[in-house]
C-alpha positions in Angstrom: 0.0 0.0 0.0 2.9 2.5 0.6 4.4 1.9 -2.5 1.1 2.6 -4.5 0.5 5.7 -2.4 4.1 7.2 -3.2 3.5 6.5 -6.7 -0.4 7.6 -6.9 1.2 11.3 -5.0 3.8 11.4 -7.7 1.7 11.4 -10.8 -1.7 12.4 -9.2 -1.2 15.7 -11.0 -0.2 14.8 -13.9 -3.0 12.2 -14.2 -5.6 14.9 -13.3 -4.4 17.4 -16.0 -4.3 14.7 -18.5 -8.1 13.6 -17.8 -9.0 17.6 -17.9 -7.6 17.3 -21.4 -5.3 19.9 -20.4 -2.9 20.1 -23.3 0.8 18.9 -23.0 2.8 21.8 -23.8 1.3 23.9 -21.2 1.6 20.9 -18.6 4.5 18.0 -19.5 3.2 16.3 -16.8 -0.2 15.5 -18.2 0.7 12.9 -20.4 -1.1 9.2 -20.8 2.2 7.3 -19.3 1.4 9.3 -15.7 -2.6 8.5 -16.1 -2.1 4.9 -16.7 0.7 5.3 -13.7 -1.8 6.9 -11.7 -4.6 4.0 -12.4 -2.5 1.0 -11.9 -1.2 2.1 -8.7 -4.8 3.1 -7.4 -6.1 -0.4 -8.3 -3.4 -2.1 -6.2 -3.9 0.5 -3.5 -7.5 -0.3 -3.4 -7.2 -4.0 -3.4 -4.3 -3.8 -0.7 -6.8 -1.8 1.5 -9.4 -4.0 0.9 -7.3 -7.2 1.9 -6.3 -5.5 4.9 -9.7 -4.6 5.5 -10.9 -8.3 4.9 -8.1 -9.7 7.5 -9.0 -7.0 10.0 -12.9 -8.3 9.7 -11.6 -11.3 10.2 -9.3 -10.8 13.2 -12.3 -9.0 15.1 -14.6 -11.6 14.3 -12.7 -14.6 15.8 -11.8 -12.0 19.2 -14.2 -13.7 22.0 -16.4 -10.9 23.0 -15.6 -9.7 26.4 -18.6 -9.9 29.2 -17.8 -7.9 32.7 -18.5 -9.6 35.8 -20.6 -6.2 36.6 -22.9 -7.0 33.8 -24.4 -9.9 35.8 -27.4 -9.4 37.7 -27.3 -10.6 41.4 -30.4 -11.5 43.5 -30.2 -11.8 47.0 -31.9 -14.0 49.7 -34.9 -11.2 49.5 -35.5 -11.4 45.5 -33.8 -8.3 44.9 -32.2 -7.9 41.6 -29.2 -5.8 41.7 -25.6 -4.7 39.9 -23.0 -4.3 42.7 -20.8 -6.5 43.3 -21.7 -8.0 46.5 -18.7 -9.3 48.3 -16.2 -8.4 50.6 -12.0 -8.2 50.3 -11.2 -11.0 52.3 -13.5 -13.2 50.6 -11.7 -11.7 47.1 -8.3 -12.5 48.7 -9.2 -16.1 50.0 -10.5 -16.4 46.1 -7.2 -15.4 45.1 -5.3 -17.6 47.6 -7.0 -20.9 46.7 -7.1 -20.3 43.1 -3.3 -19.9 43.0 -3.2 -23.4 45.5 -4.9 -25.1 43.0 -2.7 -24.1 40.1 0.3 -25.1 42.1 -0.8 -28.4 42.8 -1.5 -28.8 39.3 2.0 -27.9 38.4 1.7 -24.5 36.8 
């Protein structure tokens, strides 16, 4: 895609005088060698940018979409619904504590 940009800035010009008929004495750039220049390398940049686009589609489609804890509703022992989290820091910490237990034990 860089490439086809640095070549689509160079002749750009040229390219648009040339398809404004502009005539070639007035403009030596305007000739049909920096039009077809100018067309090759915007078809590649296009289809670069659209393969890049494609793969980027693709990476975001296989990413496992993310779901906060927060997001889950909690009921508690009177039937009310709510979004804190209900828990305390040692119970967090003992989480913690036997989680990491567990993985030892299992060699990690």
């Amino acid at each position: 895609m860089d490439a086809a940009s640095e070549i689509m800035q160079r002749t750009a010009h040229g390219a648009t005088q040339y398809n404004q008929r502009m005539p070639e004495s007035v403009f030596p750039e305007a000739t049909k060698a920096n039009y077809d220049k100018y067309q090759a390398a915007s078809k590649a940049f296009h289809t670069a940018r659209a393969q890049r686009d494609r793969i980027s589609d693709e990476q975001i489609r296989r990413q496992p979409t993310q779901q906060t804890e927060r997001s889950k509703t909690f009921v508690n022992s009177f039937g009310e619904a709510t979004k804190r989290e209900i828990t305390n820091q040692t119970y967090t910490r003992a989480q913690k504590r036997i989680s990491r237990a567990v993985l030892r034990n299992m060699g990690h």
